[in-house]
C-alpha positions in Angstrom: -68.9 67.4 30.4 -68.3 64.5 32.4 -66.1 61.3 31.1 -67.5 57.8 30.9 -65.4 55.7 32.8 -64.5 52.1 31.7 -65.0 49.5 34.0 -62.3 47.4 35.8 -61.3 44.5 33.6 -60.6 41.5 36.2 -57.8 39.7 35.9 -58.7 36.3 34.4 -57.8 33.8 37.0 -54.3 31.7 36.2 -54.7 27.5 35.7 -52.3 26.6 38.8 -49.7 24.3 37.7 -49.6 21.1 38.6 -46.9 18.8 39.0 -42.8 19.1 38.4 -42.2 22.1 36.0 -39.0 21.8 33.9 -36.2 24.4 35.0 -35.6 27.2 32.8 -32.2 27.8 33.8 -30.6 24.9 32.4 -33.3 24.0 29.7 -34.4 20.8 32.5 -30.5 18.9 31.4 -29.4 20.0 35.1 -26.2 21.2 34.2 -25.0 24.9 33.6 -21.1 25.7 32.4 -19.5 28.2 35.1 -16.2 29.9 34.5 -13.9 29.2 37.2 -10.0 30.4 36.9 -10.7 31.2 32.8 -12.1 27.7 32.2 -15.6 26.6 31.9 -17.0 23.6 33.5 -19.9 22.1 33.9 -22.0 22.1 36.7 -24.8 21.0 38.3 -27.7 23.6 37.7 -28.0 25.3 41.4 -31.8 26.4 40.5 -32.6 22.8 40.1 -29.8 21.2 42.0 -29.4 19.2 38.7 -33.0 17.6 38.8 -33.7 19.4 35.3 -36.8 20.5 37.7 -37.8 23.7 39.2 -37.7 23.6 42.6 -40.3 26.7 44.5 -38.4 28.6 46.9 -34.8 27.5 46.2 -32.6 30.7 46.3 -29.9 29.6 43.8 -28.0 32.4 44.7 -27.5 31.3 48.2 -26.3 28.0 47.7 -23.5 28.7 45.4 -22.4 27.1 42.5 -19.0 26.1 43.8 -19.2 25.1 47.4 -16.3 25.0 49.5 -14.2 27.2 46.8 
């Protein structure tokens, strides 16, 4: 006996967002605390480079949070 098959649910489509969106990583202040030689200090957020805003495409990774150390 044959199954009924349920049809493809579409995804509904996503609202694009618009505008600045706040950054996650430092809760949009700009700053994160990094441990450096058993201390933490703050530091400018490198996913937002301490806009408070997510910037598309940044790779935070890549640009290091203490350049030049």
């Amino acid at each position: 006996m044959p199954t009924a098959r349920r049809p493809a649910r579409d995804k509904a489509p996503q609202p694009e967002e618009t505008g600045p969106q706040p950054c996650s990583a430092c809760r949009a202040t700009g700053k994160v605390f990094a441990a450096r030689g058993g201390e933490q200090v703050s530091v400018a957020c490198p996913w937002c480079e301490g806009s408070g805003e997510w910037t598309p495409g940044l790779d935070a990774q890549a640009a290091g949070v203490f350049p030049g150390a």
